[in-house]
C-alpha positions in Angstrom: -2.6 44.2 -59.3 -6.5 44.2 -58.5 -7.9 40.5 -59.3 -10.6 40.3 -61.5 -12.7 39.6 -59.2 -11.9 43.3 -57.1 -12.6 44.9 -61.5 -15.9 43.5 -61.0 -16.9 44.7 -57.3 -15.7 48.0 -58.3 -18.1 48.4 -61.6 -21.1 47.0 -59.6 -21.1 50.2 -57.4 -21.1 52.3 -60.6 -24.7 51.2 -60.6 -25.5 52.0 -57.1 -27.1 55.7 -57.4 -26.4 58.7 -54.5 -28.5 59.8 -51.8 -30.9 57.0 -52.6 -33.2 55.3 -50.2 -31.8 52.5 -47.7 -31.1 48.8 -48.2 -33.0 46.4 -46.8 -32.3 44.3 -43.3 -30.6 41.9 -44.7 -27.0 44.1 -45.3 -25.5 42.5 -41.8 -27.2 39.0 -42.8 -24.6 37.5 -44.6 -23.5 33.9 -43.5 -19.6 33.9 -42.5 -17.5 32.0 -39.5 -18.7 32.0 -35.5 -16.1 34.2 -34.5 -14.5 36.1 -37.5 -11.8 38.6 -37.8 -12.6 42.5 -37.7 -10.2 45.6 -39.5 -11.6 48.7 -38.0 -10.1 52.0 -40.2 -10.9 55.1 -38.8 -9.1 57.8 -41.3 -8.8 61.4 -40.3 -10.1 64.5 -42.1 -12.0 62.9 -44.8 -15.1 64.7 -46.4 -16.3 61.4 -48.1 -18.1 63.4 -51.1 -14.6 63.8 -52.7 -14.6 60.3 -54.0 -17.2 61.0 -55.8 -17.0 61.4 -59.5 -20.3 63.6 -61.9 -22.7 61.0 -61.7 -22.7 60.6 -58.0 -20.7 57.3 -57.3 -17.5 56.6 -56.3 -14.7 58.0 -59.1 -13.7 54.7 -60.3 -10.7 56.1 -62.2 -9.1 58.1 -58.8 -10.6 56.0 -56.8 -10.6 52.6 -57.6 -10.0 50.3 -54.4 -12.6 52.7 -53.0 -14.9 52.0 -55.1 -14.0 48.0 -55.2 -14.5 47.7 -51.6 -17.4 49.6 -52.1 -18.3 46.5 -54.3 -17.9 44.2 -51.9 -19.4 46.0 -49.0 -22.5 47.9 -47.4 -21.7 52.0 -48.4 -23.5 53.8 -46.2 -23.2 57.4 -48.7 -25.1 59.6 -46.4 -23.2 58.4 -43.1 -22.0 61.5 -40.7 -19.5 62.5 -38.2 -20.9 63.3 -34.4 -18.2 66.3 -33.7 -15.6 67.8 -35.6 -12.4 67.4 -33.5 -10.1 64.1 -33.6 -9.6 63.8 -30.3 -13.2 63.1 -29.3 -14.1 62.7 -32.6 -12.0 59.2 -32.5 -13.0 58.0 -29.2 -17.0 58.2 -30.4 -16.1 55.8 -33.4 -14.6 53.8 -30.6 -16.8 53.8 -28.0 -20.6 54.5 -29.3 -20.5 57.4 -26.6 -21.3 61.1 -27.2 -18.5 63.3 -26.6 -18.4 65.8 -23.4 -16.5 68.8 -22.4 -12.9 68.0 -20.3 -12.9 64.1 -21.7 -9.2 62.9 -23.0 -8.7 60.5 -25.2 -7.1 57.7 -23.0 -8.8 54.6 -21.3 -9.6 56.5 -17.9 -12.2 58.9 -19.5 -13.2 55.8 -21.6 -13.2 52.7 -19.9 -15.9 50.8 -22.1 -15.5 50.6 -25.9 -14.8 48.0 -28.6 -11.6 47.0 -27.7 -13.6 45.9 -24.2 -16.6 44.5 -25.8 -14.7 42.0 -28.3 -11.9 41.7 -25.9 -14.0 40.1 -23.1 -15.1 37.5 -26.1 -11.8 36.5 -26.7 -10.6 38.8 -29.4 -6.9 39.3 -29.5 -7.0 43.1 -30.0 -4.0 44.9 -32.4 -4.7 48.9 -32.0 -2.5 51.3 -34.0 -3.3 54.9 -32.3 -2.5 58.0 -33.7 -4.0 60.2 -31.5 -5.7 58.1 -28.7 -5.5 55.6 -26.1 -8.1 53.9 -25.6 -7.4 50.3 -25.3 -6.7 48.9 -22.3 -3.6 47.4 -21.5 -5.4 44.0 -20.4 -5.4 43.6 -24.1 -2.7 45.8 -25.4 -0.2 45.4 -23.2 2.0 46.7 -25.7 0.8 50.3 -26.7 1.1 53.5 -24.7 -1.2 54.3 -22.1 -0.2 58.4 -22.6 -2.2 60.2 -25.9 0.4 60.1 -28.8 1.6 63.9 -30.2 -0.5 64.4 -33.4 1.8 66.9 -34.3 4.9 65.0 -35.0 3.1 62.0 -36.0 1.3 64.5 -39.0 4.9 65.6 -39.9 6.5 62.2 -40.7 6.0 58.7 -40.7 2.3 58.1 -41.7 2.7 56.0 -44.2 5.6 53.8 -42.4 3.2 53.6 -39.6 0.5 52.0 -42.0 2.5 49.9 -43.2 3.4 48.4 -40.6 0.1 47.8 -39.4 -1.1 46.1 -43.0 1.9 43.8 -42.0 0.4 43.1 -38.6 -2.7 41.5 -40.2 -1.6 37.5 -40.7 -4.2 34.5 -40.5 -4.4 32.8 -37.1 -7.2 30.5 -35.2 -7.5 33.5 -32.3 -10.2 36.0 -34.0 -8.6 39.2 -34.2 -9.6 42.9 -34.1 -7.3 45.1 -36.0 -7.9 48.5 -35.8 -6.2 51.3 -37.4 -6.2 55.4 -36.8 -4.5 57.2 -39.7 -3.8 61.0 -39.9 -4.8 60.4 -43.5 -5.8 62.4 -45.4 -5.1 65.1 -43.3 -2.7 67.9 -44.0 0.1 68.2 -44.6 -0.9 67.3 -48.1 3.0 66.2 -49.3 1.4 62.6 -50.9 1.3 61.5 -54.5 -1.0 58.8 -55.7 2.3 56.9 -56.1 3.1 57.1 -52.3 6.0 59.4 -53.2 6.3 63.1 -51.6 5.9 66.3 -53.5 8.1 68.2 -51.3 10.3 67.2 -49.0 9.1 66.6 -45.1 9.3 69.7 -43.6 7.7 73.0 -43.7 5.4 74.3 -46.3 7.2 75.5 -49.1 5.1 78.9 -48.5 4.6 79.7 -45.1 1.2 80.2 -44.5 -0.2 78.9 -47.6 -2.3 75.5 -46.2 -3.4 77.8 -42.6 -6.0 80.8 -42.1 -3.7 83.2 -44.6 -4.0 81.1 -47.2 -8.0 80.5 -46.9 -8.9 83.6 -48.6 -8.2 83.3 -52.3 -10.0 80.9 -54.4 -7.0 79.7 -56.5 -4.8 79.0 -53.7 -8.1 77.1 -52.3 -8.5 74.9 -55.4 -4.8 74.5 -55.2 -4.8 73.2 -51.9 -7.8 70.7 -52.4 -5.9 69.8 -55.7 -3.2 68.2 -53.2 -5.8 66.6 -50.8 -7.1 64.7 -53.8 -3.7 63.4 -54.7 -2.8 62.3 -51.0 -6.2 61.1 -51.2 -5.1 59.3 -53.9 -2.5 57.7 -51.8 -5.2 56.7 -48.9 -6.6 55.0 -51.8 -3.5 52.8 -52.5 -3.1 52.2 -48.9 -6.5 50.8 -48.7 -5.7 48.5 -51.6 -2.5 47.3 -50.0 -5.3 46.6 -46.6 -7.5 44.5 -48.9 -4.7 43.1 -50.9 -3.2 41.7 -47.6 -6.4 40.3 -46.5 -6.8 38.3 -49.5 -3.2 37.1 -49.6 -3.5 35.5 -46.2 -7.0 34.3 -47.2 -9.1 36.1 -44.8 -10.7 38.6 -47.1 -14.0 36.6 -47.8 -14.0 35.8 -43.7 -13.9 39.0 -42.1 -15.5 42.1 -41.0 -14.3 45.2 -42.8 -14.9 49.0 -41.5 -14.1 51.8 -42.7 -14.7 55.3 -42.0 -13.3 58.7 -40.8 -13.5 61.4 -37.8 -15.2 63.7 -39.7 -14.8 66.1 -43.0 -13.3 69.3 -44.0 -14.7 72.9 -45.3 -13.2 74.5 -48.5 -15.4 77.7 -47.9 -13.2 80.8 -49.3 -13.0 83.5 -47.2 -14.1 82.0 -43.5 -11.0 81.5 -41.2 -11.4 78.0 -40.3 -11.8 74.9 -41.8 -12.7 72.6 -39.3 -15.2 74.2 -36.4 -18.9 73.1 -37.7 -21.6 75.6 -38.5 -24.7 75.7 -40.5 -22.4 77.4 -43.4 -20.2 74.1 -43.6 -21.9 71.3 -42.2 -22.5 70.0 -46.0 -18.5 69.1 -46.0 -17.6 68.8 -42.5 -20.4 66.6 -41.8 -20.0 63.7 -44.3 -17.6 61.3 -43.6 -17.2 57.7 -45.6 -18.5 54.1 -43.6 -18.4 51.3 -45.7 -19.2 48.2 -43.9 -18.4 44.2 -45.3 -19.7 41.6 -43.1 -17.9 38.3 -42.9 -19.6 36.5 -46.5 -20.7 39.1 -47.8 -19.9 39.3 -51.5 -22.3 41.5 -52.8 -22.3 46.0 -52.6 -25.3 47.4 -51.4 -25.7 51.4 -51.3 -27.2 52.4 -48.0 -28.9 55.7 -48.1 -29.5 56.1 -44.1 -28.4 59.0 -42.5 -25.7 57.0 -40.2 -23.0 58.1 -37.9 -19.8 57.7 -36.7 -21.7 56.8 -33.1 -23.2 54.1 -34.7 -19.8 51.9 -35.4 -19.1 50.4 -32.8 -22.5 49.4 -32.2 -22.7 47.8 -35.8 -19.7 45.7 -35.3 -21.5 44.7 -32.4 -24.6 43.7 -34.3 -22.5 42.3 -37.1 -20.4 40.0 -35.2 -23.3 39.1 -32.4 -21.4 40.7 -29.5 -22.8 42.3 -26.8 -21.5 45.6 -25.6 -21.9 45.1 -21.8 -22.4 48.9 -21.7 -25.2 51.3 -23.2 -24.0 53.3 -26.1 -25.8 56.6 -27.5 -25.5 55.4 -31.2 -27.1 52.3 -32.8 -26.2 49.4 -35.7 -25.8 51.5 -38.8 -28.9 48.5 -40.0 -31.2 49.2 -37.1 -34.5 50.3 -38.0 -33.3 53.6 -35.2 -30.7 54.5 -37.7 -33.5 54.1 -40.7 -35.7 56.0 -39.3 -33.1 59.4 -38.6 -34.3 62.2 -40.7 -32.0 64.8 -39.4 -28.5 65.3 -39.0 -27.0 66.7 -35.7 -23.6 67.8 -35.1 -22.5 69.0 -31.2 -20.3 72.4 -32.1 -16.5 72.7 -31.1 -17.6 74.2 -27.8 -20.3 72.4 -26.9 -22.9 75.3 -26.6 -25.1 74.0 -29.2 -25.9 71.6 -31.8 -25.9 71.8 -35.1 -29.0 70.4 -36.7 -30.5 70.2 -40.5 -32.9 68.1 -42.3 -31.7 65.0 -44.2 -32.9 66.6 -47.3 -31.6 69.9 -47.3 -28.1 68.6 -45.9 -28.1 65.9 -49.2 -29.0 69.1 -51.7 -26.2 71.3 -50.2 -23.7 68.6 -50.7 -24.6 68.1 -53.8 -23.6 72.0 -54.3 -20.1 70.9 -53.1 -19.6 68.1 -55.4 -20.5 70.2 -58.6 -18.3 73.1 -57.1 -15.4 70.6 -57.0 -15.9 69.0 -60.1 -15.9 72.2 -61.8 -12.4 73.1 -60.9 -10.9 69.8 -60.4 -12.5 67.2 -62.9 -13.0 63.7 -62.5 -11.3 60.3 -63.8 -7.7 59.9 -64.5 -5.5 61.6 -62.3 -4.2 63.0 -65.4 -7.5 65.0 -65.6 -6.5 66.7 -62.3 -3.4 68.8 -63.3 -4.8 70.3 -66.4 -8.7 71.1 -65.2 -6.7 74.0 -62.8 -6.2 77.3 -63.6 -6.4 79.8 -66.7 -5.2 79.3 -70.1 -5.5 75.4 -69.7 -5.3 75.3 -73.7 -1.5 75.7 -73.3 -1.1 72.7 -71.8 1.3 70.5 -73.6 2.6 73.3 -75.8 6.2 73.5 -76.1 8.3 76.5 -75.0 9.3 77.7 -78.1 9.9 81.7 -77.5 9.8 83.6 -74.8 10.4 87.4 -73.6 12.8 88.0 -71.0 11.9 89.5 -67.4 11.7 93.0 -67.7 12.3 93.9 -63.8 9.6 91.6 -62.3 11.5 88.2 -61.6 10.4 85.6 -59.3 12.4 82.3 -57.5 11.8 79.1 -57.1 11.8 77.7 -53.6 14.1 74.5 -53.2 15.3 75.5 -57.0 18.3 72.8 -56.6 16.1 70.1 -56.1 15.0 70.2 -59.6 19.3 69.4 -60.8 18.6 66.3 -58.8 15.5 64.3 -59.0 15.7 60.7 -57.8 12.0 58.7 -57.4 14.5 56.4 -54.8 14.5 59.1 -52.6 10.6 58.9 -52.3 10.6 62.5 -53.3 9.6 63.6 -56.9 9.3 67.6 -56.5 5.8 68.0 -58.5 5.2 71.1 -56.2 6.4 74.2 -57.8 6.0 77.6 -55.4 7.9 80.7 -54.7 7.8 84.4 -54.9 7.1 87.1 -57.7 9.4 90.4 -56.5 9.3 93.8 -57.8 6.3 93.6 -59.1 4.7 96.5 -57.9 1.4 95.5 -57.8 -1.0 94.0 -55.4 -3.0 92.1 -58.5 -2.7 88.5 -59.7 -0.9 87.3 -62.8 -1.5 84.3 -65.1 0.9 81.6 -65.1 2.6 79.0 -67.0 5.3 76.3 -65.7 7.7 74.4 -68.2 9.4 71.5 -67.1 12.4 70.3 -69.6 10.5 72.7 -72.2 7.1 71.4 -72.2 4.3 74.0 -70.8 3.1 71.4 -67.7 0.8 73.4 -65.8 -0.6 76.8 -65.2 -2.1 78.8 -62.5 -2.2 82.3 -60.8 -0.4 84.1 -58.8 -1.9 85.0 -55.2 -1.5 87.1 -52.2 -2.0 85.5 -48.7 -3.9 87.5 -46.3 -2.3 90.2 -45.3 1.3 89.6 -47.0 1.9 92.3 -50.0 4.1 89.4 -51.0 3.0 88.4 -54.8 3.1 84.4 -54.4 2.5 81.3 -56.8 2.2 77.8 -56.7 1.4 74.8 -59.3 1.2 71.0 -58.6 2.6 69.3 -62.2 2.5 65.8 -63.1 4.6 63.2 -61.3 6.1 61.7 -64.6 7.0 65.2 -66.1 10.2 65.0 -63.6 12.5 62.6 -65.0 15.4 61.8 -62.5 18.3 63.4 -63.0 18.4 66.9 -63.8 15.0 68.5 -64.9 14.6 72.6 -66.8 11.6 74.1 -64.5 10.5 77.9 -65.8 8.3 79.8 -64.6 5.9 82.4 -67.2 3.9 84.9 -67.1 0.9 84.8 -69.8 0.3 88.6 -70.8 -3.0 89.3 -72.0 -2.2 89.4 -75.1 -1.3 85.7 -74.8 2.4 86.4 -74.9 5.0 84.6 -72.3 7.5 86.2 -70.0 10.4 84.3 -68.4 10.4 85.0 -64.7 12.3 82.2 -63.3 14.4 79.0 -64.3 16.0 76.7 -62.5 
């Protein structure tokens, strides 16, 4: 449960409007112990306008430890990533120090960085990399010196892995930097709010469906950002259980709190990648979230500066009155440097150019984004999300009461048995329904309708991934539609003339 006390940071940031002008000098002022603890989140693929809700602050109601930190803390709404890659795109939060070409993420291409600068000063350091290594084993002596795989840590254990590092945070006289990298929330998008999967670890329950075949149709788009949102939701909770652990060990008030990302993520329709910048996509790959609370602080400020993941490391710096001992190419997020920035600046993938656009045309094309994804994905409750996707949303809630049977066109339900056997012990609730229309003849879309034990719980359209002449579907439904046990899932067709057509049961 969120104290009262986390309630009322969260509504003060309500008042805090977007893309404002900048806070004053005193953000990193606030009064708080010599040598205080620092937790240093870096998440990963995390376009920080999708917190927000229509009137451009932080969507409470999805969001709500967000937007309580938020609260608490310096938001820095208009902060950007330097590059668009994790692993340089990591090491620059870590190290202040623009990426170059042939660099690895490891302590040999980056022997200076925070883990040195507090580390020299005494810190004990606890790092949690996910795709780096860049503290030194004078002071983790413990972690890997080689770069982890990102591919098998993306396909299981992300959330065991922050878990255990929310239990590595206990009081202790020794200040302490804990610093976490999370593939989060990066695809594969498999988490509910809840923490629980909607589909078992594995592969994509349509292959193809979250990569460059699946980028070309806008309802398999908005079905795909549907699923971000809820693992976003999940981040979220994570991010409570952070602060929540803080507070329990009574360090909370005490200590430096960071949080950011590596950089965002496109939802452009149509352009085969998501994640190389350009001057089409640098309104979502570009923002990324920094909130920053300084040891005392206890009041949120919105910081309209355009920031940067560069700067950091150099504001933990300035916030804890360490020096670097080495010269970094960002600055402290409250510098008047970082104030003065009218321009954002991106290197591209390959390093032949840079990316640049003013501050003001970069805020009015994300505000394009936001309305785009408010239109087709709502805001508030999470209840909000399953039923603002897809036609014929007014059937919603409607009961199955008749209808036809397939006339030749029949479709199937991938992982159908799961459905006969849902158990929330598992951690699995199968809200994910997907599969394949056959015979259909036809290289055009249907409307859809999916029942679950009777009740119409979703609907969507049917889709064709680029070049497949496979007719394909898929629907996310609410988590508490499934009861455990054995659950009725159908799949329908809505004919234009509003009638339903049975193409699949489980």
């Amino acid at each position: 449960m969120r104290t009262v006390r986390a309630v009322v940071a969260g509504l003060l940031v309500l008042v805090l409007p977007l893309f404002g002008c900048s806070s004053s000098d005193g953000d990193a002022a606030a009064k708080g112990p010599r040598h205080p603890h620092a937790v240093l989140i870096v998440f990963d693929e995390f376009p920080s306008d999708t917190l927000l809700g229509p009137d451009g602050r932080i969507d409470a109601g999805r969001f709500p430890n967000f937007a309580a930190l938020a609260g608490d803390a310096t938001w820095f709404r208009n902060a950007h990533t330097a590059y668009d890659s994790t692993t340089k795109a990591v090491p620059l939060v870590l190290d202040g120090i623009r990426p170059h070409p042939g660099s690895s993420p490891i302590v040999r291409d980056h022997p200076h960085s925070i883990f040195t600068a507090l580390g020299r000063r005494g810190y004990r350091i606890v790092a949690s990399e996910e795709a780096t290594a860049m503290c030194p084993a004078r002071y983790c002596p413990n972690e890997r010196r080689r770069r982890p795989a990102i591919i098998p840590n993306l396909k299981g254990g992300r959330a065991e892995r922050f878990g255990q590092f929310i239990r590595s945070i206990h009081a202790s006289k020794r200040p302490t930097l804990w610093m976490k990298h999370a593939l989060l929330p990066h695809g594969p998008w498999v988490y509910l709010p809840s923490g629980h999967h909607s589909r078992p670890e594995g592969p994509e329950l349509l292959p193809g469906m979250q990569t460059v075949p699946g980028f070309y149709d806008d309802y398999l788009t908005n079905h795909n950002e549907q699923r971000y949102l809820l693992q976003l939701g999940f981040v979220d909770r994570l991010l409570g259980g952070t602060i929540e652990r803080l507070k329990s060990q009574g360090m909370y008030d005490d200590t430096l709190i960071v949080v950011t990302a590596d950089h965002g993520f496109a939802w452009q329709v149509g352009v085969p990648t998501r994640r190389s910048v350009s001057r089409s996509n640098v309104n979502e790959l570009g923002p990324v979230p920094l909130f920053v609370k300084a040891p005392g602080q206890t009041h949120g400020r919105a910081n309209g500066a355009l920031a940067q993941t560069l700067d950091v490391t150099p504001t933990i710096a300035d916030v804890l009155n360490v020096p670097l001992g080495y010269q970094a190419d960002g600055s402290s997020a409250f510098s008047r440097a970082v104030r003065a920035r009218r321009q954002v600046s991106l290197t591209t993938r390959d390093f032949s150019s840079i990316v640049r656009m003013s501050g003001r045309r970069w805020k009015a094309q994300r505000r394009g984004v936001i309305r785009r994804r408010l239109s087709h994905l709502g805001s508030g409750d999470w209840a909000s999300l399953y039923t603002s996707l897809g036609p014929h949303r007014e059937l919603i809630g409607r009961d199955v009461t008749s209808a036809r049977r397939p006339t030749g066109v029949r479709a199937t339900i991938s992982l159908s048995p799961s459905f006969a056997r849902v158990r929330r012990s598992s951690g699995v609730v199968p809200c994910q329904i997907a599969g394949r229309i056959h015979d259909s003849g036809a290289a055009s879309e249907r409307d859809l309708a999916v029942a679950v034990n009777g009740r119409i719980e979703a609907v969507g359209r049917s889709f064709h991934l680029k070049g497949e002449s496979a007719e394909s579907y898929a629907v996310m439904v609410p988590e508490d539609a499934l009861r455990d046990g054995r659950n009725k899932v159908e799949v329908l067709e809505v004919t234009d003339e509003g009638a339903m057509v049975l193409l699949a049961r489980s």
